[in-house]
Structure formats: C-alpha cells, structure tokens
VOBA-1610 file (N, C-alpha, C; in pm, whole numbers, padded with zeros to 5 digits, always signed):
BEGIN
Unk-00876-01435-02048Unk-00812-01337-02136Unk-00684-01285-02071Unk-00575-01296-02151Unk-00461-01190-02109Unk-00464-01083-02086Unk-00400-01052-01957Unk-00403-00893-01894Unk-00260-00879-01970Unk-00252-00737-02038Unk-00137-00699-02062Unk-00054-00612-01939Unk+00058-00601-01953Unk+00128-00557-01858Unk+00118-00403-01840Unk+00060-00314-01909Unk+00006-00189-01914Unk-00096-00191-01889Unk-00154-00248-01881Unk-00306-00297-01773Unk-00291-00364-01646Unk-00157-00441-01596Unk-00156-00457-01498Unk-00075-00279-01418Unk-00022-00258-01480Unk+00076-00123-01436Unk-00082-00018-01404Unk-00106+00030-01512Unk-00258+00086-01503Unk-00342+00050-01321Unk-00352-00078-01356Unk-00435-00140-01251Unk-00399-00121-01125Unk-00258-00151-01115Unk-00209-00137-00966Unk-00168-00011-00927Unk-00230+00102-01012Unk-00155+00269-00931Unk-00346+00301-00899Unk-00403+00288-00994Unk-00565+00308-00992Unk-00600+00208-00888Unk-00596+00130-00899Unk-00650+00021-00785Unk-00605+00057-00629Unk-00500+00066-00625Unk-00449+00112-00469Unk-00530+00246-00437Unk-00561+00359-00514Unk-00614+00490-00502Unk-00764+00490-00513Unk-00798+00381-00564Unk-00960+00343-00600Unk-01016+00223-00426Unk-00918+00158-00394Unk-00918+00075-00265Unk-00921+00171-00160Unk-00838+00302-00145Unk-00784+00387-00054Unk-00906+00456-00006Unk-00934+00504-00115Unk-01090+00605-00121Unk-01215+00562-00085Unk-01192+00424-00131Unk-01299+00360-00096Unk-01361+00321+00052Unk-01243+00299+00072Unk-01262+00288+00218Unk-01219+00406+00316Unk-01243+00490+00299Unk-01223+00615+00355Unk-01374+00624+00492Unk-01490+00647+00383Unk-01568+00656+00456Unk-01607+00558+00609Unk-01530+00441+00581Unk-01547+00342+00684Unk-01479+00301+00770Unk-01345+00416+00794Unk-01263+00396+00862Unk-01296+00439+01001Unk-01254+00347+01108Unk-01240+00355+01229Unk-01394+00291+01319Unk-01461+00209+01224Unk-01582+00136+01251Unk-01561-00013+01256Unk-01580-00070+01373Unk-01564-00220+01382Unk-01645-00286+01259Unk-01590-00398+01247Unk-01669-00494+01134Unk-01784-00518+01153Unk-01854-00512+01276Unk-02023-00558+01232Unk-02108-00409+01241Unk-02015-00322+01231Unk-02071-00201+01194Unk-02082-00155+01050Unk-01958-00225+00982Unk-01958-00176+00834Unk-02124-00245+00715Unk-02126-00185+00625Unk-02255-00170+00559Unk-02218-00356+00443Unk-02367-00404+00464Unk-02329-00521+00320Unk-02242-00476+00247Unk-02192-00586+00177Unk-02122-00573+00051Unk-02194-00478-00067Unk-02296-00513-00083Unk-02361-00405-00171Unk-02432-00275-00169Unk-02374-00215-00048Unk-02416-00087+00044Unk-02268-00029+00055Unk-02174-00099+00020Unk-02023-00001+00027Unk-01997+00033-00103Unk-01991+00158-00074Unk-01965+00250-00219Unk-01929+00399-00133Unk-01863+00445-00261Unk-01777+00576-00209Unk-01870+00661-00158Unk-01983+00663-00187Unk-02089+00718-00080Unk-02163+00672+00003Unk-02132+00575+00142Unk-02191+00505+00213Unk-02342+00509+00252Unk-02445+00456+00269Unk-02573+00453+00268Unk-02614+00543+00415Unk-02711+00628+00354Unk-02750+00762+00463Unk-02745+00686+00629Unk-02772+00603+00660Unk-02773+00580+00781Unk-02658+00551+00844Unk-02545+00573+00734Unk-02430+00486+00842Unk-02342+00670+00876Unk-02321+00606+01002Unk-02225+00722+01036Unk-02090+00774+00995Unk-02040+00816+00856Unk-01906+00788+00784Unk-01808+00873+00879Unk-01687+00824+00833Unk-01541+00931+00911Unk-01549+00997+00800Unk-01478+01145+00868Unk-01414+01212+00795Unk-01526+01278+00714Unk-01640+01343+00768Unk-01735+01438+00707Unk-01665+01487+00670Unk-01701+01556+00552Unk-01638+01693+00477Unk-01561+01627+00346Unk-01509+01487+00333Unk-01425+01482+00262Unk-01515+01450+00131Unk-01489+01519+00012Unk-01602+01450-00070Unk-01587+01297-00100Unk-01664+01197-00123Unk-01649+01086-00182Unk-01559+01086-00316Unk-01429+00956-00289Unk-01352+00896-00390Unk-01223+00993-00375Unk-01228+01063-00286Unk-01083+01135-00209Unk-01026+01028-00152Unk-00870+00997-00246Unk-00811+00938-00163Unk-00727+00974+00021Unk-00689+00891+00040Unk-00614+01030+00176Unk-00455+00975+00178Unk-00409+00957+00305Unk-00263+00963+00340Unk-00189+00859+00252Unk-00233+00771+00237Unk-00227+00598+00136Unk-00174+00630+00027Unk-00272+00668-00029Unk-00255+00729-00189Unk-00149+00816-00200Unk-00168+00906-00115Unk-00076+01055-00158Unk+00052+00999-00153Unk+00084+00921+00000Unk+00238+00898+00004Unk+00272+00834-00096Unk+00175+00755-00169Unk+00226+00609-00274Unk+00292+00723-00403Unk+00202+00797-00445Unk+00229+00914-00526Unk+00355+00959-00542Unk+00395+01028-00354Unk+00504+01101-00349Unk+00636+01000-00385Unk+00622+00859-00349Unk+00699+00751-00396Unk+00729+00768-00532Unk+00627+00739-00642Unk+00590+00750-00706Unk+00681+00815-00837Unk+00647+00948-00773Unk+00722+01081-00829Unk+00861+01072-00823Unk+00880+01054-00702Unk+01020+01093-00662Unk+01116+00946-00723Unk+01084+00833-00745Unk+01117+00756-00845Unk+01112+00798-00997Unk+01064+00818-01039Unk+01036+00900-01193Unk+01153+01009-01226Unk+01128+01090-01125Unk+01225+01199-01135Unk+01371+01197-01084Unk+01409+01110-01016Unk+01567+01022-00978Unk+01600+00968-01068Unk+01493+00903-01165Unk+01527+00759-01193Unk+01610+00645-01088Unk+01617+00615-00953Unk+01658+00521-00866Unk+01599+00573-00770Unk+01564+00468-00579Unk+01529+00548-00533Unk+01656+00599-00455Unk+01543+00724-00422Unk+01675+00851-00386Unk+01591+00875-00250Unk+01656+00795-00150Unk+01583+00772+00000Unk+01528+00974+00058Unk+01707+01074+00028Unk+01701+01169+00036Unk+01554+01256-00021Unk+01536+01255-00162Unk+01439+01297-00226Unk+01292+01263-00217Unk+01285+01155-00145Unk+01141+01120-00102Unk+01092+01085+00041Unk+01213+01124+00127Unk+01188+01216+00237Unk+01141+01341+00222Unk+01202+01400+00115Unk+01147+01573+00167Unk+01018+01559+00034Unk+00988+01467-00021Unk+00829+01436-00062Unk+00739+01425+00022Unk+00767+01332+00131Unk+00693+01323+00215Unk+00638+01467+00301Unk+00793+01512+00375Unk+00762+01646+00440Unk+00690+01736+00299Unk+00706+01750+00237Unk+00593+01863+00110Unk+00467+01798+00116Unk+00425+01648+00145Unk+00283+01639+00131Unk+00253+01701+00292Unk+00306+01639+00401Unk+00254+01683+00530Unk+00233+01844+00540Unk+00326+01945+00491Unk+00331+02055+00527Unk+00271+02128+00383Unk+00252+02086+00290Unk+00248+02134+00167Unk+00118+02135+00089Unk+00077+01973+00136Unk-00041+01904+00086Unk+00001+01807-00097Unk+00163+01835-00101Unk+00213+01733-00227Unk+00102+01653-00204Unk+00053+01598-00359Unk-00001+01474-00398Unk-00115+01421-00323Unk-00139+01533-00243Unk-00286+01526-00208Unk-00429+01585-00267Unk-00505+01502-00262Unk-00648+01622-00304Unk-00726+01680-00190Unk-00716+01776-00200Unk-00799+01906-00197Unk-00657+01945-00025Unk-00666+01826+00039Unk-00546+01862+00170Unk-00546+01734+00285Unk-00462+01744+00320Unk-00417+01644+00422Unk-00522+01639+00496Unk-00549+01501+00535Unk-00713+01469+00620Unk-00623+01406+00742Unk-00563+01327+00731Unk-00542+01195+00759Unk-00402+01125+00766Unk-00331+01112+00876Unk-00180+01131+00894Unk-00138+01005+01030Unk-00070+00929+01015Unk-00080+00822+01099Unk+00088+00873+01202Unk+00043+00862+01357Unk+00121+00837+01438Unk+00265+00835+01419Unk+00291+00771+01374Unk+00409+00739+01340Unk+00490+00788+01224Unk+00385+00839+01178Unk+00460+00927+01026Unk+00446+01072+01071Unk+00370+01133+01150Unk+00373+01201+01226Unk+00549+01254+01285Unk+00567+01123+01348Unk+00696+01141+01469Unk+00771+01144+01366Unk+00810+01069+01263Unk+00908+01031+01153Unk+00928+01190+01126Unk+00796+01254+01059Unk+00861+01387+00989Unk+00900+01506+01095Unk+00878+01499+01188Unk+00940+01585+01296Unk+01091+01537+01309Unk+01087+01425+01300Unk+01239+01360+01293Unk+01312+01463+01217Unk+01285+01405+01062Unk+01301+01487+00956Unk+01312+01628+00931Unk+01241+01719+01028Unk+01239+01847+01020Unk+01329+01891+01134Unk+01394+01795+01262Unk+01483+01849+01310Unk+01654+01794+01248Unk+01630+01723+01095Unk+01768+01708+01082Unk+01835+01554+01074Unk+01737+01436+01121Unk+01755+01341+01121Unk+01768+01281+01013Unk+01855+01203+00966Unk+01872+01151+00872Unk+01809+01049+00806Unk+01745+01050+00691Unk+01626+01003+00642Unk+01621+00848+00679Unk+01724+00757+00678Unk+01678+00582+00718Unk+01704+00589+00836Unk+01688+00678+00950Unk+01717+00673+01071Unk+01603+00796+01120Unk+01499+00811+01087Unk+01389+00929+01089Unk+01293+00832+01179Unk+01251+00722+01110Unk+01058+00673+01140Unk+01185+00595+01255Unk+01057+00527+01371Unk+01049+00477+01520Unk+01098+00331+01432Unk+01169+00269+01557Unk+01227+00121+01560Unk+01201+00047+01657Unk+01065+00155+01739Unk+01064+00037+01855Unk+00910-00142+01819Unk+00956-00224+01847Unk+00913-00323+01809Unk+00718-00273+01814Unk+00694-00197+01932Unk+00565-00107+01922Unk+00468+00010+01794Unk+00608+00015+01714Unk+00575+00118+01635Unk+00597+00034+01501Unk+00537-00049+01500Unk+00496-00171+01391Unk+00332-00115+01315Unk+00318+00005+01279Unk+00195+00037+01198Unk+00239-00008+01043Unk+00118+00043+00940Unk+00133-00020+00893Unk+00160+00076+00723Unk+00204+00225+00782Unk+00227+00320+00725Unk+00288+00365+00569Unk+00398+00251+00608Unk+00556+00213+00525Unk+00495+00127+00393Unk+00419+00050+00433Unk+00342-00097+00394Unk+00231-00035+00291Unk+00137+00057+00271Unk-00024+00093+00250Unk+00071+00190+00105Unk+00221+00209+00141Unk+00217+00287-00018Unk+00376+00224-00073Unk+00403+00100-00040Unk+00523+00069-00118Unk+00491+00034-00261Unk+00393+00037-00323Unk+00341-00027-00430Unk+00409-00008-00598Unk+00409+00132-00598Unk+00498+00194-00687Unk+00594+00109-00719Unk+00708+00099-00600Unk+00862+00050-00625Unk+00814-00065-00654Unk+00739-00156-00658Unk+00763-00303-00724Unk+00690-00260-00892Unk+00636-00190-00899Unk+00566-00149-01025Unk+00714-00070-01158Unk+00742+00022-01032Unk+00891+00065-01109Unk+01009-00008-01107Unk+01041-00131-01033Unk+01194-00174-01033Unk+01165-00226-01162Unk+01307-00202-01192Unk+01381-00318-01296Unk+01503-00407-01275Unk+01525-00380-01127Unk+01644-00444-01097Unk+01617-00567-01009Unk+01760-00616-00961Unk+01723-00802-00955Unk+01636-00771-00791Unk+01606-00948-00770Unk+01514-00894-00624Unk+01589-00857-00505Unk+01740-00843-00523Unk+01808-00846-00388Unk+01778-00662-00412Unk+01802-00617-00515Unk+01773-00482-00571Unk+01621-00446-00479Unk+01560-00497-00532Unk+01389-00459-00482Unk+01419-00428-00294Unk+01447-00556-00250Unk+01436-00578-00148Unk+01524-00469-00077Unk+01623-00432-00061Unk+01671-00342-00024Unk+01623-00224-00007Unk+01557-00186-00148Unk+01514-00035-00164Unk+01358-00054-00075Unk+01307-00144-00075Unk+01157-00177-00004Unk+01233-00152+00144Unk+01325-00194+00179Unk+01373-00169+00348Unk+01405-00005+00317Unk+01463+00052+00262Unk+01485+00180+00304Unk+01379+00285+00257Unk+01295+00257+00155Unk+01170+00340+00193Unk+01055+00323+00282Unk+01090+00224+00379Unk+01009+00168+00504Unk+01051+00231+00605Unk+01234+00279+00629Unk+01294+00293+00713Unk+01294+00437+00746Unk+01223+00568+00607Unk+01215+00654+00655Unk+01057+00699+00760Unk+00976+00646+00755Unk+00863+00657+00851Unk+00857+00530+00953Unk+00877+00421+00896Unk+00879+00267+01000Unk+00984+00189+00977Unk+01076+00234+01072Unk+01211+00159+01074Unk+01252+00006+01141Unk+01148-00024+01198Unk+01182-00142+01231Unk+01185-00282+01190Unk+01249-00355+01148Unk+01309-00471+01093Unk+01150-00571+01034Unk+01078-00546+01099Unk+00898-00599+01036Unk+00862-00554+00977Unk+00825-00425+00972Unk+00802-00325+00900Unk+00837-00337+00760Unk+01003-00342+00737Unk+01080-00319+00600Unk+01032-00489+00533Unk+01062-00623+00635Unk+01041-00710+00609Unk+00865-00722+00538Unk+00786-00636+00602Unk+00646-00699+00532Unk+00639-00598+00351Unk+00710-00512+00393Unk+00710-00445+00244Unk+00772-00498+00110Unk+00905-00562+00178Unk+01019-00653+00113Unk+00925-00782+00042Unk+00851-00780+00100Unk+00728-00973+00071Unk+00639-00920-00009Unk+00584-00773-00008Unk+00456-00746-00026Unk+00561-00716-00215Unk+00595-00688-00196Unk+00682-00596-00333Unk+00709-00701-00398Unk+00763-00823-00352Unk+00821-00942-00475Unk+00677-00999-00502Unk+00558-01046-00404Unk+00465-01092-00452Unk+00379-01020-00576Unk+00410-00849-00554Unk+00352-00813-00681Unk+00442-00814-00805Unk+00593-00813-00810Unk+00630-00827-00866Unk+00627-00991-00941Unk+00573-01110-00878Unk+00555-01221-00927Unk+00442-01208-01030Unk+00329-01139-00953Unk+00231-01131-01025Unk+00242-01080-01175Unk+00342-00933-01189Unk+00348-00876-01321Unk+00416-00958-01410Unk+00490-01013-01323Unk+00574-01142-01450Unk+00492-01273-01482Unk+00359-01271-01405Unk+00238-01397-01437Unk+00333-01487-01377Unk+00359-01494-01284Unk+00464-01660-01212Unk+00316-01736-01145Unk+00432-01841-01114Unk+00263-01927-01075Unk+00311-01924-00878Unk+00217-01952-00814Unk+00242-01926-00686Unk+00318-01814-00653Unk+00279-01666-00691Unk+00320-01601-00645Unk+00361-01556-00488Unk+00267-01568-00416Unk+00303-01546-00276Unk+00389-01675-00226Unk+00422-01764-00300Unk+00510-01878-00212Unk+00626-01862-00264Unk+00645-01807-00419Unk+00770-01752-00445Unk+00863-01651-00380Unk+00776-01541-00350Unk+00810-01440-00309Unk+00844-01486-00107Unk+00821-01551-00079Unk+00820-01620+00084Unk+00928-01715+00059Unk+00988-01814-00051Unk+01119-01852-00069Unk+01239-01786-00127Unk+01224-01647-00203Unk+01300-01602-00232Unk+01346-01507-00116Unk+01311-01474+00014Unk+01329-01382+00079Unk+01397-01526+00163Unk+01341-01616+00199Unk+01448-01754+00257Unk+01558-01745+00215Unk+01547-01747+00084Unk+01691-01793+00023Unk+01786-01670+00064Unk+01734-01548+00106Unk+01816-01440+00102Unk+01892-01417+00258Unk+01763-01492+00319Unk+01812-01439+00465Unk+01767-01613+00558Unk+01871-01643+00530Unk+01920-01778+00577Unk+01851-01820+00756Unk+01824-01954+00755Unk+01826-02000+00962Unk+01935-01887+00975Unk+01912-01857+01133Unk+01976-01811+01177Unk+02005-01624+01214Unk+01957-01599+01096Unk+01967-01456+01102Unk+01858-01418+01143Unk+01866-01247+01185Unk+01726-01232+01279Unk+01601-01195+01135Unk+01660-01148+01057Unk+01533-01167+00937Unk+01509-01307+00944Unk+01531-01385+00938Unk+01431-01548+00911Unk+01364-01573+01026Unk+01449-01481+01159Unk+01362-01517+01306Unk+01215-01412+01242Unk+01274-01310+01214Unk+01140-01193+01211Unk+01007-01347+01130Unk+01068-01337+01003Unk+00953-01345+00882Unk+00886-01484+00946Unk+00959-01567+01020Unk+00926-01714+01104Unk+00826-01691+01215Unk+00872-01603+01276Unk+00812-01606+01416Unk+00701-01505+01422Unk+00705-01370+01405Unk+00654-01331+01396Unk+00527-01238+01235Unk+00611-01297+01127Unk+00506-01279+00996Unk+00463-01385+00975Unk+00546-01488+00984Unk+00450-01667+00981Unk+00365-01623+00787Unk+00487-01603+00661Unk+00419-01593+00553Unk+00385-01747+00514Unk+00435-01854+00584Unk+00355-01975+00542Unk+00263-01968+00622Unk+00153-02135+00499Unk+00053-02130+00540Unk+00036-02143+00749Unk-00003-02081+00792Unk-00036-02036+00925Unk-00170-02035+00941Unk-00211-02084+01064Unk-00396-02044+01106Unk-00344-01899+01175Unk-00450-01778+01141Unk-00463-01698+01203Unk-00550-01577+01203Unk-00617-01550+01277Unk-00720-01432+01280Unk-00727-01317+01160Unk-00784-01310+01057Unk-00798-01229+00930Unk-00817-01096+01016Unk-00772-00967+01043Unk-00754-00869+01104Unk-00776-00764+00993Unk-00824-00613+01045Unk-00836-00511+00950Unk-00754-00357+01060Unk-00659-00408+01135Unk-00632-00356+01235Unk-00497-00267+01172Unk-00443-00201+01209Unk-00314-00113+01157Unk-00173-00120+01172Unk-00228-00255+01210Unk-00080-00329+01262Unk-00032-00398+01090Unk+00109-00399+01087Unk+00180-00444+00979Unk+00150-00561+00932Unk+00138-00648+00995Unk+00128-00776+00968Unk+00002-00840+00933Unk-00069-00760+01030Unk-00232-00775+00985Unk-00291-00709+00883Unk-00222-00592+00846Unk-00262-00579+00683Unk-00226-00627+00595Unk-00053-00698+00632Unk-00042-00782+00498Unk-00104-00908+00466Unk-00135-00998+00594Unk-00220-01137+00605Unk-00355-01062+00544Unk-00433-00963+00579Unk-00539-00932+00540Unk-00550-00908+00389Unk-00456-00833+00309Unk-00433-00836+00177Unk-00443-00985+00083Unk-00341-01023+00131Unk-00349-01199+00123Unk-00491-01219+00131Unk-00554-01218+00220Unk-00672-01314+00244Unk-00800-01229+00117Unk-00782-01095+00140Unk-00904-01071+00056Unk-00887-01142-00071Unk-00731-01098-00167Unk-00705-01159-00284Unk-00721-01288-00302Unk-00795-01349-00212Unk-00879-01521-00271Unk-01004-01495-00363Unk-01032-01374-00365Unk-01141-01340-00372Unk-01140-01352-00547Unk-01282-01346-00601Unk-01323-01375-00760Unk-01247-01207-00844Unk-01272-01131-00795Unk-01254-00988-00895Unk-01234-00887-00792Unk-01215-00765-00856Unk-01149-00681-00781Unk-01256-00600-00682Unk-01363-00618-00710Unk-01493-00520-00607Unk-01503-00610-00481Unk-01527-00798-00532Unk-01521-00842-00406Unk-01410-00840-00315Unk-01261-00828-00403Unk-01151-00822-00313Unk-01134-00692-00197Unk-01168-00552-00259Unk-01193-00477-00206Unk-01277-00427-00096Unk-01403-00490-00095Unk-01488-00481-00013Unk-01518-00588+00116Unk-01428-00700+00072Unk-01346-00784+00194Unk-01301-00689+00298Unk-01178-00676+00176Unk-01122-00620+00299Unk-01151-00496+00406Unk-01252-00426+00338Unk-01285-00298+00410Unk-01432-00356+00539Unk-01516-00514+00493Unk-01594-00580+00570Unk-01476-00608+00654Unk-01367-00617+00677Unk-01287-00649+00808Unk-01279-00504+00937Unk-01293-00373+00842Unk-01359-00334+00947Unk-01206-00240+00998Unk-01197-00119+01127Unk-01092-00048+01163Unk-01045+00034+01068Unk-00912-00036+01004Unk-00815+00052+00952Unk-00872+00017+00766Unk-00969+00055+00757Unk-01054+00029+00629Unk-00961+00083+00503Unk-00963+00210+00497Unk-00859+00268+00386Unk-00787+00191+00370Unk-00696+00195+00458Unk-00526+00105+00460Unk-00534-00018+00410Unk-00641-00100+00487Unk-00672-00213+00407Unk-00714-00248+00304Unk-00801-00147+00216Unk-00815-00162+00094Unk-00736-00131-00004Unk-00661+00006+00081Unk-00512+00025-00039Unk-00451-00104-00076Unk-00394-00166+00030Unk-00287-00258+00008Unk-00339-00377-00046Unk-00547-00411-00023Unk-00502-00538-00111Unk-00581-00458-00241Unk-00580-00343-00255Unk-00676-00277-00382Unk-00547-00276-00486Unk-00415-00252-00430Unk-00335-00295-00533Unk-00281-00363-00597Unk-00286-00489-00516Unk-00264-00590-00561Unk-00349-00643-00629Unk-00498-00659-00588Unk-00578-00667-00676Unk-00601-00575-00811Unk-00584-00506-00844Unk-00521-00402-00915Unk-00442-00458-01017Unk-00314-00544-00991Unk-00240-00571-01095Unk-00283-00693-01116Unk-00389-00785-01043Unk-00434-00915-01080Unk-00515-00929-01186Unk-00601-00797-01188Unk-00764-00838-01289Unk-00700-00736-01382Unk-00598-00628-01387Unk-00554-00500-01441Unk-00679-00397-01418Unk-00652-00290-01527Unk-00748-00166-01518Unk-00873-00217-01541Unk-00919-00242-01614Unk-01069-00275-01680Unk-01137-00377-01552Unk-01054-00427-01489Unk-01102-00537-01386Unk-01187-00444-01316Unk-01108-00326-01268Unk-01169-00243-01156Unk-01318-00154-01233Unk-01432-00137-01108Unk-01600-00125-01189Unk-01549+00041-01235Unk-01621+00022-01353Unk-01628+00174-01405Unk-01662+00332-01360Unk-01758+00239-01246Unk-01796+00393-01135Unk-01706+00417-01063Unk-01652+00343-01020Unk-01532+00398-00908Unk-01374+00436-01013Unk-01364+00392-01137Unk-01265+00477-01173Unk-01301+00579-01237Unk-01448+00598-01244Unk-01472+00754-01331Unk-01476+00815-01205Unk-01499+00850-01109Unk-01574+00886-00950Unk-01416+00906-00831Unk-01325+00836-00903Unk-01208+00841-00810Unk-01150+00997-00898Unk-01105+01090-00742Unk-01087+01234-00735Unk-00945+01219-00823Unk-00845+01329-00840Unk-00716+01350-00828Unk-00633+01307-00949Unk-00746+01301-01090Unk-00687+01240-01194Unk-00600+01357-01270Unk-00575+01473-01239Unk-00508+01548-01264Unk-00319+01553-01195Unk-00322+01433-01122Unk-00263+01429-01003Unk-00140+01289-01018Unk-00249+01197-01046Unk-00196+01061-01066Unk-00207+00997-01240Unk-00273+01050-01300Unk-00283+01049-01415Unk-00158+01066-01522Unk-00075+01183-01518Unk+00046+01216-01587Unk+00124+01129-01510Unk+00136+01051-01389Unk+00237+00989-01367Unk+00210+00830-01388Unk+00135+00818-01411Unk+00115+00695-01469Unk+00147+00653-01598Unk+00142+00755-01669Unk+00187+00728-01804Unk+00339+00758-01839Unk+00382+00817-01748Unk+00505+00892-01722Unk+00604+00698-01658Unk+00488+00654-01583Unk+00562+00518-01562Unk+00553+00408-01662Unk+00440+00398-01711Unk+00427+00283-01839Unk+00535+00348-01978Unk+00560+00478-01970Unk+00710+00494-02053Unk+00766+00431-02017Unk+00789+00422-01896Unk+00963+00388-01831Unk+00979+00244-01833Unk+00857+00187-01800Unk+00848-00007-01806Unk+00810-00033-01881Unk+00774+00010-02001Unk+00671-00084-02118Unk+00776-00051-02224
//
C-alpha cells in the first residue's frame, strides 16, 4: 500500500520522539544487558535496572526536544536562521523549551557549545571541532530540516552543516547529518536506493581530493564496508547503526534493534526511529507507543503547522 507523504511527514516527527522515549529507559546498559525484543517497552520489565528513575515512561529527552527546537525555529523563520535556533537551543537548556516535564539529559558537548553561546560566541563557531568531539548530538535531531526543505540538495546540505556546526562543529559531524538528511529526503520522494543515492550525490558535490571525500572515504566509509554495528555515541556509529536497524521488516523491529545494540539507546533509536518513521509512515508505528508517547501538546501543533507548509 502507498504511504502518503503526510504519513510519511507524520511518521518521521512521531517516530524519532516515539524511538527517543523508547529507549530512554535503556540507556547506558551494554547490549547483553538490554531486555528481549518483546520485554522492551516504554516500561521496561520490573527486574531490569532502568536510567533515569523518575522520568515517567514515553518522555522523550534531549533528542526529541532539540529536534523540536529545530523544528520550531524553522516554521517560524521560514529558512534556517542558524541565529534563532541557537538561542532555541539555550531556552531548552536553561528554560526547559520543548521539553516535557524538564531537562533530564544533556550531552557533553552541547553542554560546552551553549556556554560557548552564553559567553557570546558566534553560533557556527559555538560546538567543539576537535576531531575527539565527534558525538553524536548534531546527528539524533537533524530530522526536521530534511522533512522541511524545499530547496535543491546543495541547499539541504549546507543548512545540515550549519545546524551541526552550532553544538558539533567538526567536518564529520556536519558530513554524517548532510548523508543522513538526503537519505531521508530520498525516501519522501520514494527513490529507489536511497542510501546509495544520497552517498553519490554528496560525491558528486565534493569531488577526489577535497578533505570532505577524504572525511566521507576514510573515515564514514558510506559504501558498502564490513564493520562492527555499534550503539555507542560516536557519530558514525549511530549513523551505520541507523542504516543497519532499517533492514529491518517494520518499524517496532527497527526500533528495538537498535536499542538491542545497547549504550547510547535513546540516540539510537531516535535516529533510526525516524527514519523508520518516514519508511512505514504514521500508522506503521504500534498504537501503544503513539497513544503512550508524552508531549502531544508540544509536538502536535507543529506538526501540522509543517504538513501546511509541505503538503
């Protein structure tokens, strides 16, 4: 059956926030600690030890909110406005923007970025550039901007580097967001080989020779490559990990892949919960977890606020 494109739009803002939450409870537990496949649910089974007591089940956390503050601050620009979703960001950290109930959950590096930010630094020169500060921060909420562009992919790609560049500035970083954004954008247009499109169109852009083709060559290796399926918080390993769950039949098994990989569980389910998300659309994702996912007062008006703007 045809997914309509308001079902894929639907799918991929719910799906990333329904992936996020989901894996909340299982974050920071190696993989042969996490529960069967049919024991992960937003309320993990009494014996397992969850993170983040207190938070109720189907609270998204840092993932979601930032994708949001993206989100918004696209809607209300209409373009992105690097300026305006910097100080989104600083309103969720200090504010609790686009969070439910309050900030749980805040990664290292977005951390340093908004201190950047609060002494004055200028927003694509805020987040760390050292080849070390490769998390995977930038990456877990670019989702929006491929959902909202309408412009060509040199368009996409650009704006994917500079909303990378205000928390994770370094040249991997922008590059895995830049890949992650055209592959969903392949998807909404139904192309066939999406992820090999989106891995030649970033060729075609950034030629032998330049240090983007060294980056995406040497160290993202988006062709086929042997390599360790990771659930770790490193950039690269969430995007190979996204990739790998989305082999998967439907959107519960894609999801729960990736959170059986174990560590950076949330993160990993955001990023392939959205993509999976715009693959099966809304209805793909199980009915308990979108009645059961928190914050529909939150993400709800802006969703429809976006299927105006693209449909």
């Amino acid at each position: 059956m045809e997914i309509s494109l308001v079902e894929r739009i639907r799918g991929g803002i719910v799906g990333m926030l329904v992936g996020d939450a989901l894996g909340v409870p299982y974050e920071f537990h190696d993989k042969q600690s996490i529960p069967f496949f049919d024991e992960i649910e937003f309320e993990p089974p009494d014996w397992f030890r969850r993170a983040h007591v207190g938070v109720p089940p189907g609270t998204y956390s840092d993932d979601g909110a930032q994708a949001l503050c993206l989100l918004a601050s696209l809607l209300e620009c209409g373009k992105f406005d690097v300026g305006d979703f910097a100080n989104k960001i600083v309103a969720w950290y200090r504010e609790d923007y686009m969070a439910v109930d309050s900030v749980f959950d805040v990664g290292i590096q977005t951390q340093r970025a908004i201190l950047n930010l609060r002494k004055g630094f200028s927003p694509l020169l805020a987040g760390p550039s050292e080849e070390n500060k490769n998390g995977n921060g930038s990456l877990m909420r670019v989702l929006p901007l491929a959902l909202w562009h309408q412009g060509s992919d040199l368009d996409l790609i650009a704006d994917a580097f500079d909303q990378s560049a205000v928390t994770h500035g370094h040249l991997r970083s922008k590059l895995c967001c830049a890949l992650y954004c055209l592959w969903a954008r392949n998807i909404l247009q139904n192309a066939e080989n999406a992820w090999d499109s989106a891995v030649e169109k970033l060729y075609e852009v950034f030629p032998e020779g330049t240090i983007e083709r060294n980056e995406l060559e040497n160290q993202i290796s988006p062709k086929d490559t042997i390599y360790e399926v990771r659930g770790s918080g490193y950039v690269v390993d969430s995007l190979r990990a996204a990739r790998w769950a989305n082999n998967n039949k439907s959107y519960e098994e894609t999801v729960k892949a990736a959170i059986a990989l174990g560590d950076d569980t949330d993160t990993t389910a955001c990023i392939a919960g959205g993509f999976a998300g715009i693959k099966f659309g809304i209805n793909g994702i199980p009915e308990r977890w979108r009645n059961n996912l928190r914050g529909k007062e939150i993400y709800e008006p802006l969703i429809e606020k976006l299927i105006e703007k693209v449909c």
